[in-house]
C-alpha positions in Angstrom: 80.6 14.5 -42.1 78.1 13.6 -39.5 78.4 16.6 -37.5 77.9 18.2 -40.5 74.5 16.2 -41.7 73.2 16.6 -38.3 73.7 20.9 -38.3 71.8 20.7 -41.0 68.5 18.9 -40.0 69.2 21.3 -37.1 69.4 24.3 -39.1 66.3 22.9 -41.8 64.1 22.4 -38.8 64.4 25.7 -37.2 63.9 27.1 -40.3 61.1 25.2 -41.1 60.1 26.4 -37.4 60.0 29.9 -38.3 58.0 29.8 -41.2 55.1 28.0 -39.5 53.8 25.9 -36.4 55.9 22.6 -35.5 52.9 20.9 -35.2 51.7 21.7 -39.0 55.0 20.9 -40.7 54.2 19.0 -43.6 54.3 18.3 -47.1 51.8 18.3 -49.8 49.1 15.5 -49.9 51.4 13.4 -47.8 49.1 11.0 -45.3 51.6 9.3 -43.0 51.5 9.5 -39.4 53.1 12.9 -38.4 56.6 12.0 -37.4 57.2 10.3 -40.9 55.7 13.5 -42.4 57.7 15.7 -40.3 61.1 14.0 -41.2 60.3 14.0 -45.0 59.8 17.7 -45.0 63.1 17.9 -43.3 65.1 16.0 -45.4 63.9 18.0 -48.2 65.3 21.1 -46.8 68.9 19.9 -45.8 69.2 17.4 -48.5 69.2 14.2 -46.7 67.6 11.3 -46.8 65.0 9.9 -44.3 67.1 7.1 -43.8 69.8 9.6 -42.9 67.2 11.5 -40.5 66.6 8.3 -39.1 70.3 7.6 -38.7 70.5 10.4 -36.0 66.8 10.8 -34.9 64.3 8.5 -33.5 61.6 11.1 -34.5 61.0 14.6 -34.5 60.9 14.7 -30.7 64.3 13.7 -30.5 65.4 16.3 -32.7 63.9 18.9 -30.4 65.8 17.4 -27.6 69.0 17.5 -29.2 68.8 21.1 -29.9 68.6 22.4 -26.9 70.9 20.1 -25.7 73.1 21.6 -27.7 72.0 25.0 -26.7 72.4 24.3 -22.9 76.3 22.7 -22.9 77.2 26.0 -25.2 75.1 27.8 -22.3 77.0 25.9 -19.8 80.7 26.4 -21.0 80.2 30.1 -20.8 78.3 30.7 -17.9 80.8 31.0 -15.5 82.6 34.2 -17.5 79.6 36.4 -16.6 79.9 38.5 -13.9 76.6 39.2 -13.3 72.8 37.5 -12.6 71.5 39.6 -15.2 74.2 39.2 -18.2 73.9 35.5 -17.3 69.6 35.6 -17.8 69.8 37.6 -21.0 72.5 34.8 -22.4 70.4 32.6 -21.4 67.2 34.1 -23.5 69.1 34.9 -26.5 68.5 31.6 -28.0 64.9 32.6 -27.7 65.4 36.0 -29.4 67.3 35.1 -32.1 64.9 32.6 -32.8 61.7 34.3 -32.2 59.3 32.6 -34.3 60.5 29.2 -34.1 60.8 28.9 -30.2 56.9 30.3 -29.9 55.9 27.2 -32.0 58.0 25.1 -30.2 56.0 26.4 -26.6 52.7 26.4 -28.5 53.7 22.6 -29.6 53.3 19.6 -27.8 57.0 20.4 -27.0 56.3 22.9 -24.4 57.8 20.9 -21.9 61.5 20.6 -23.5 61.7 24.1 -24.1 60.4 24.9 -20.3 63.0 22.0 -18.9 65.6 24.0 -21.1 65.1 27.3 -19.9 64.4 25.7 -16.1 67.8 24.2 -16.5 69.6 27.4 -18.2 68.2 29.7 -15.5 69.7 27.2 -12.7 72.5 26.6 -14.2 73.4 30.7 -14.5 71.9 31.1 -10.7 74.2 28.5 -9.3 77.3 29.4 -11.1 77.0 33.3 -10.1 76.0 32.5 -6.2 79.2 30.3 -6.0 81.3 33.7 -7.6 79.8 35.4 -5.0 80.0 33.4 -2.1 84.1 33.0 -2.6 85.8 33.6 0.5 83.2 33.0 2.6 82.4 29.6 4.5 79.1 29.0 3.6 78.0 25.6 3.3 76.6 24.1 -0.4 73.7 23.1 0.9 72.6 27.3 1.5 74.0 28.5 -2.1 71.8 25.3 -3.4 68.7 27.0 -1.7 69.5 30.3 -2.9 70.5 29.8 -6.5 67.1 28.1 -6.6 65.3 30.9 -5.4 66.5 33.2 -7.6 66.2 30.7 -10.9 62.5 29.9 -9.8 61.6 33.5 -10.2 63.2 34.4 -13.3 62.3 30.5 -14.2 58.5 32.3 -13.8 59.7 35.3 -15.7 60.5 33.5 -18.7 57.1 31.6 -18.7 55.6 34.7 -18.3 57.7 36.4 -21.0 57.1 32.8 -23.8 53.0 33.1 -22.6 52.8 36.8 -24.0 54.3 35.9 -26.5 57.7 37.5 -26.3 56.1 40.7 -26.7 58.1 42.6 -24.2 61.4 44.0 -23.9 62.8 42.6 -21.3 66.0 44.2 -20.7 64.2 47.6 -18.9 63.0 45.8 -16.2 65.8 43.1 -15.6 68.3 46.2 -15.1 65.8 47.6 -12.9 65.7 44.3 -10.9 68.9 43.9 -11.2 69.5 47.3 -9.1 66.6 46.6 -6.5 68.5 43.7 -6.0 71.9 44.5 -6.1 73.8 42.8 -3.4 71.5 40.8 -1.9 72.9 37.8 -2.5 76.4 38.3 -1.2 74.3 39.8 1.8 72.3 37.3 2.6 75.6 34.6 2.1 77.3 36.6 4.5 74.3 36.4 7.1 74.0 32.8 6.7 77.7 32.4 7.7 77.3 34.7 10.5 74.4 32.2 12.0 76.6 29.3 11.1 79.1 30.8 13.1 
């Protein structure tokens, strides 16, 4: 049951998200301060109670913080199956894409920096799972695939905050699998050079 009532604040919010900005969710004439207002409007929408809001969520920050906690273990436990940089980077945007709306609100909210830590933390995540497939079999030592996987998640870290600025207006699968061929092989290359200096 609680799982249950807390997927569907979830849910309530994001839709709530995509019809308009987080920061002007509200409810008729209501004057509170905006965290009470907020939580009303969702507990309307899922059927709760505020007391039942409040149960899970200290405020409407919280909730945001939950979600893409949420988003970044399921990110997590499946990041290791994918056998490439650029399968890993469009997993990690999906949540983005197939929740358009909402997310621009969230980076146009005073939330911008959850959803930036999320997508900071997806990106390295992905980075550091595919360097380690690709540095098996070779001695190289964790400090180097550290360095590198941050590399790599720094610049598609910037390619995301680029991509969220504008608005999500680009497709972005052209030019990762046009990066993803400039770049092919690098990173096993430049593992295998590092143990060839270590050496």
């Amino acid at each position: 049951m609680a799982q249950r009532t807390k997927n569907a604040i979830r849910q309530s919010f994001m839709e709530l998200l995509a019809e308009r900005p987080f920061d002007k969710i509200t409810i008729g004439d209501i004057t509170e301060d905006m965290d009470k207002i907020l939580v009303r409007d969702i507990a309307q929408r899922s059927e709760i109670t505020r007391n039942a809001f409040y149960y899970y969520y200290q405020d409407i920050y919280a909730l945001v913080e939950d979600i893409f906690a949420l988003e970044l273990e399921q990110f997590t436990q499946k990041a290791a199956a994918y056998t490439s940089w650029q399968d890993a980077f469009r997993a990690a945007i999906a949540f983005a894409l197939d929740n358009r709306r909402a997310v621009l609100h969230i980076y146009q909210s005073s939330s911008r920096e959850t959803l930036e830590r999320y997508y900071r933390q997806t990106i390295l995540s992905a980075m550091t799972d595919f360097v380690h497939m690709m540095a098996q079999g070779l001695d190289v030592p964790e400090g180097k695939i550290t360095a590198l996987s941050r590399f790599y998640a720094a610049a598609l870290e910037g390619l995301t905050s680029q991509w969220l600025r504008d608005g999500m207006t680009e497709d972005l699968a052209p030019f990762i699998a046009d990066l993803g061929e400039l770049l092919d092989g690098n990173i096993r290359l430049s593992l295998e050079r590092c143990v060839r200096k270590e050496n």
